[in-house]
Structures are given as structure tokens and as C-alpha cells.
C-alpha positions in Angstrom: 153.0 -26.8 -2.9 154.6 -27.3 0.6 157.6 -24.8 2.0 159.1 -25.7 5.0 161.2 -23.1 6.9 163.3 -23.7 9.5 161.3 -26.9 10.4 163.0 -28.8 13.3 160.6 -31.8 14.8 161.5 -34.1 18.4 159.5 -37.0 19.6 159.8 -36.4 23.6 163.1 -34.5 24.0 164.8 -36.3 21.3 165.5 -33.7 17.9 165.0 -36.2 14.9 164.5 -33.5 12.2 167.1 -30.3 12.1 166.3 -27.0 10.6 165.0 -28.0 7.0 164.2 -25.4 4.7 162.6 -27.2 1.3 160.5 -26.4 -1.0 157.7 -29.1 -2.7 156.6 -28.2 -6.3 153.6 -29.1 -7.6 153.7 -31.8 -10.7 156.8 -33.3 -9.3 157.6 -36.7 -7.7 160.5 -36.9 -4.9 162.0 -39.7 -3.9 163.2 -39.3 -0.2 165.9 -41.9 1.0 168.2 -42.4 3.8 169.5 -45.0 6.8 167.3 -46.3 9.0 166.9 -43.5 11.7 167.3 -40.9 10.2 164.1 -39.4 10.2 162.2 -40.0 7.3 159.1 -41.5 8.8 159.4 -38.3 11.3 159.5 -36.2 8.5 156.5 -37.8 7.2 154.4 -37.8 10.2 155.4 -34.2 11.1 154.2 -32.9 8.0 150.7 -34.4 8.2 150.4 -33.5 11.8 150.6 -36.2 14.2 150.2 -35.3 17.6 153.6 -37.4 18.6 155.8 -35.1 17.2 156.3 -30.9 18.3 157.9 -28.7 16.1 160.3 -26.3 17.2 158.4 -23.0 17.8 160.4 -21.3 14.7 159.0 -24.3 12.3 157.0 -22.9 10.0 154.8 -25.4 7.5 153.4 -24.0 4.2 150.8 -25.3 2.1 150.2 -23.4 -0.7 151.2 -20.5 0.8 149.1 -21.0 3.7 150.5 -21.3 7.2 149.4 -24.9 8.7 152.2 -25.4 11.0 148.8 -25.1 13.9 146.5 -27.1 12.3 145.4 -30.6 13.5 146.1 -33.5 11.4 142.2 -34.4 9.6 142.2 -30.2 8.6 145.5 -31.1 7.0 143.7 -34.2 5.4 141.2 -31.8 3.8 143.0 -29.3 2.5 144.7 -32.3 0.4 147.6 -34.1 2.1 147.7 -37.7 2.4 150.2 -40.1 3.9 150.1 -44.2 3.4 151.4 -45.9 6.1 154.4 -48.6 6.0 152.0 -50.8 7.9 148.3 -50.1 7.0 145.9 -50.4 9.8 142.9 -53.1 9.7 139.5 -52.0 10.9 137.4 -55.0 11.4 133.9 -54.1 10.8 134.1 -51.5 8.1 135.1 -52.2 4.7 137.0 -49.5 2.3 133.7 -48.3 0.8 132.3 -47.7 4.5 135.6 -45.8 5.7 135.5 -43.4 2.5 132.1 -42.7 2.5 132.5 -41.4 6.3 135.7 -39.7 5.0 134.2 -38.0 2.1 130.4 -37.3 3.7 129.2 -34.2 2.1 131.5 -33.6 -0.7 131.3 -37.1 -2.5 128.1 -38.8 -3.3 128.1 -42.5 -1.8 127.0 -43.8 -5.5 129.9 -41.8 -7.1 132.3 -43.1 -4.3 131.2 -46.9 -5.3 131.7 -46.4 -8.6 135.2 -45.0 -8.5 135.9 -47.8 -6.3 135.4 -50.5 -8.7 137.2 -48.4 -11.4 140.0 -48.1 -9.5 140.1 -51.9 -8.2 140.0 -52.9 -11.6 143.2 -50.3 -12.4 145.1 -51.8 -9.5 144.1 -55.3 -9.8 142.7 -55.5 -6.6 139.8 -58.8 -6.0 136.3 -58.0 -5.5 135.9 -59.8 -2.0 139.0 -57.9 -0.9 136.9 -54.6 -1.4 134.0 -56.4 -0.2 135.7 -57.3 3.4 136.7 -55.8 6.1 139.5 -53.2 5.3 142.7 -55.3 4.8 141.3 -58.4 6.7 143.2 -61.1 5.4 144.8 -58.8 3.3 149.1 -59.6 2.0 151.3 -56.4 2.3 150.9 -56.0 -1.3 146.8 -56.1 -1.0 147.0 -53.4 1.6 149.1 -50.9 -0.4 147.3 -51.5 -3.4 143.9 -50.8 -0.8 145.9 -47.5 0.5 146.5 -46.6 -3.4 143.0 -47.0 -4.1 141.7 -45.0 -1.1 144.1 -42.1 -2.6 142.5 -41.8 -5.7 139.3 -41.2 -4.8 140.1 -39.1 -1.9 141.8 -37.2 -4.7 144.8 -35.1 -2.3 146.9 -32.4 -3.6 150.3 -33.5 -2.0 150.9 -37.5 -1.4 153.2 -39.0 1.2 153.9 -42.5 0.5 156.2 -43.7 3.7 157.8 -47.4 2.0 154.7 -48.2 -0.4 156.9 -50.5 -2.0 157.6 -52.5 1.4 156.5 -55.8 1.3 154.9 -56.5 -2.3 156.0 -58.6 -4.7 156.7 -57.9 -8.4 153.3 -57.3 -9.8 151.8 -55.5 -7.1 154.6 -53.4 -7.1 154.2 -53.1 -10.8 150.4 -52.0 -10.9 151.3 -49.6 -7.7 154.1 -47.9 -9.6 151.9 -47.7 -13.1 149.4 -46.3 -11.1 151.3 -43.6 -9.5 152.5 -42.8 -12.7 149.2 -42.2 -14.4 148.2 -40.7 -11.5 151.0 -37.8 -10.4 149.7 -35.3 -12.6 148.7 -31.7 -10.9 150.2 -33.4 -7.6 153.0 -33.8 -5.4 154.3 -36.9 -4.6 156.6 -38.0 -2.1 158.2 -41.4 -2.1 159.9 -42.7 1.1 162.0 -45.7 0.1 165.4 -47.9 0.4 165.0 -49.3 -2.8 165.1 -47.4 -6.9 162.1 -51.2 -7.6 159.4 -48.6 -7.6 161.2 -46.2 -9.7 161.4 -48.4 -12.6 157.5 -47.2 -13.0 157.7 -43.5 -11.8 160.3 -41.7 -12.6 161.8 -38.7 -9.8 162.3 -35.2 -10.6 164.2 -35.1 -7.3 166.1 -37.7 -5.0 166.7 -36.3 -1.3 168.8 -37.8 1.3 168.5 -37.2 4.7 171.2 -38.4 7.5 170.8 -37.4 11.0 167.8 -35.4 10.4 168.8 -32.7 7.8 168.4 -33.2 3.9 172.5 -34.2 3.2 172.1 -34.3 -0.5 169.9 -33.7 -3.7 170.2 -35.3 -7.1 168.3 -36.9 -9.6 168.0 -40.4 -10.3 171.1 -41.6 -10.9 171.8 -40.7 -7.3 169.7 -43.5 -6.2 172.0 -46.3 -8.1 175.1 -44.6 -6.4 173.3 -44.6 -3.4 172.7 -48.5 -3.8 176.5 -49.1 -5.6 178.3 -46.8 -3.0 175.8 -47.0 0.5 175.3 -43.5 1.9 178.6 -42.7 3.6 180.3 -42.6 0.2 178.2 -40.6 -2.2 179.3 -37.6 -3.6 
């Protein structure tokens, strides 16, 4: 799904990410992990293009076989890859139904749009006035996730970033989050950026990755995750 070669990415004239060479599958979830620093919100930003962060000029990004190290970060959006922020935005003004209907003009009929919406609020437990509103307005940390989750599904992407969706919600949104996910991996890449294995009690990883200062350190499977949070990083095998 998404091949990175040699991909080295600084913010300024700080290198934060150092000559990774990776290869995404489709139908698999990852679960990326590491201390604070150490680049996985770069890594996340990087690879859906934005503008804050150069690549080195032998980077190379491929999606599907395609080169899109050049392109901008909304042509990346439309070939299907999607990050969810740590800290979704608010936009007062314009609710979820108004943002993907600008989002999807032309390829998803408005009608079709509001339908999904309510099927996928009632999936993820999400209250009619939150969709109602203005996007997260009001909104708990859980409430925005579960918004972020439900703007993914429609949107439909190929390859999902999800940069600490299981930051800041308590046990039952996490629950319908990671029960959602689950249903929902299937002919998709998924990417979960966490500190915690709470959201992998729902989805399980093919992968666990570790990056420290910048470079993937280690690769495992699950089990890598409790050693990680017996042992800390410093002392993993």
C-alpha cells in the first residue's frame, strides 16, 4: 500500500525521522509506538504531506506503487490517505455533514452523505445534536474521535493514520472506536499511533513498530506491546 525508501523528514533544520525504508500492506493494522519525541507524529504528518515538514531529497514516498513524495497534502487526501489528529480541530459554523459534503462535492451525493452519517452515528454511538452542531462544539475528547471515526467512514480512505485516537476517551468511547475499527479494517491499511495496548483489546495488530530517535528500532507482534509496557523501551529485546 505505502513503501517508503530512504525517507528522512526535519522540521526547520532539526532531522526527526532517519532513513526509513518500510513497507505498508494492505489488510493489515500496525500499531506504531515509541517515547515521546521520537517522531511519530512527524512520521504521521510527513506521510500525509504537511507543508511543515521537508523530506530529504532522496525520500521517496510510495502509494501503490505511485510516486507521491511531490504531491500536496488534499491530492494525497484523494487518492485515499487519511490522518485523525490527537487534537481534532473545531470549526464553528459548519457542522460534520457541511464539511463532508464540501469534501466529497462531485463524487458523493449530499443525500447519500446524510444517510451514511446517521448510520454511522448510530454504529459509534455518537448523539444526534452532536452531528447537528457545529463540528466538535462542545464536544469531550471522546465525542471528537468518535466524530473523526465517523468522517473516515464515509470518506472511505485506502490507508488510515490514526495519530493517539485512543487519547483522552473513556472506556466506552474507546470501546465503540476500537469495534469500529475492527469492522471496518478490511481492504485497508491502518496505522495506529499509541502509548497504550487499551485500543488493542478491540483490534488486533499484524505488526507493532517502535521507533526511538527517529528510525523504526524494532518490529514484533503483539506481545511486544506488553513487554514494551512491563519493560519501558530501553529494555526490550
Amino acid at each position: 500500500m505505502i513503501t517508503l525508501k530512504n525517507f528522512t523528514v526535519k522540521a526547520g533544520e532539526k532531522i526527526i525521522l532517519k532513513n526509513i525504508n518500510y513497507a505498508f500492506e494492505k489488510n493489515k493494522v500496525y500499531c506504531l509506538m515509541g517515547p515521546n519525541g521520537s517522531g511519530k507524529s512527524t512520521f504521521a504528518y510527513a506521510i500525509s504531506g504537511h507543508p511543515g515538514y521537508e523530506l530529504d531529497e532522496k525520500s521517496k514516498i510510495y502509494f501503490e506503487k505511485q510516486d507521491i513524495t511531490d504531491l500536496s497534502s488534499d491530492k494525497r487526501a484523494k487518492k485515499g490517505i487519511f490522518l485523525s489528529f490527537q487534537t481534532p480541530l473545531s470549526l464553528n459554523g459548519v457542522n460534520v455533514f457541511q464539511l463532508l459534503r464540501l469534501a466529497l462535492s462531485g463524487t458523493k451525493d449530499p443525500l447519500k452523505i446524510k444517510k451514511e452519517i446517521e448510520i454511522f452515528a448510530k454504529k459509534l454511538n455518537i448523539k444526534k445534536e452532536l452531528i447537528e452542531r457545529s463540528l466538535n462544539d462542545g464536544a469531550s475528547g471522546g465525542e471528537k474521535k468518535k466524530l473523526e471515526m465517523l468522517q473516515a467512514a464515509i470518506i472511505n480512505p485506502k490507508f488510515l493514520i490514526l495519530d493517539e485516537v485512543d487519547t483522552g476517551v473513556d472506556v466506552d468511547a474507546l470501546r465503540s472506536i476500537g469495534r469500529f475499527l475492527d469492522e471496518f479494517k478490511k481492504e485497508k491499511t491502518i496505522v495506529l499511533i499509541t502509548h497504550y495496548s487499551r485500543i488493542l483489546k478491540y483490534i488486533n495488530p499484524d505488526k507493532v513498530l517502535v521507533i526511538i530517535d527517529g528510525k523504526i528500532q524494532k518490529e514484533g507482534t503483539k506481545e511486544l506491546v506488553k513487554e514494551i509496557e512491563d519493560k519501558g523501551y530501553g529494555k526490550t529485546s
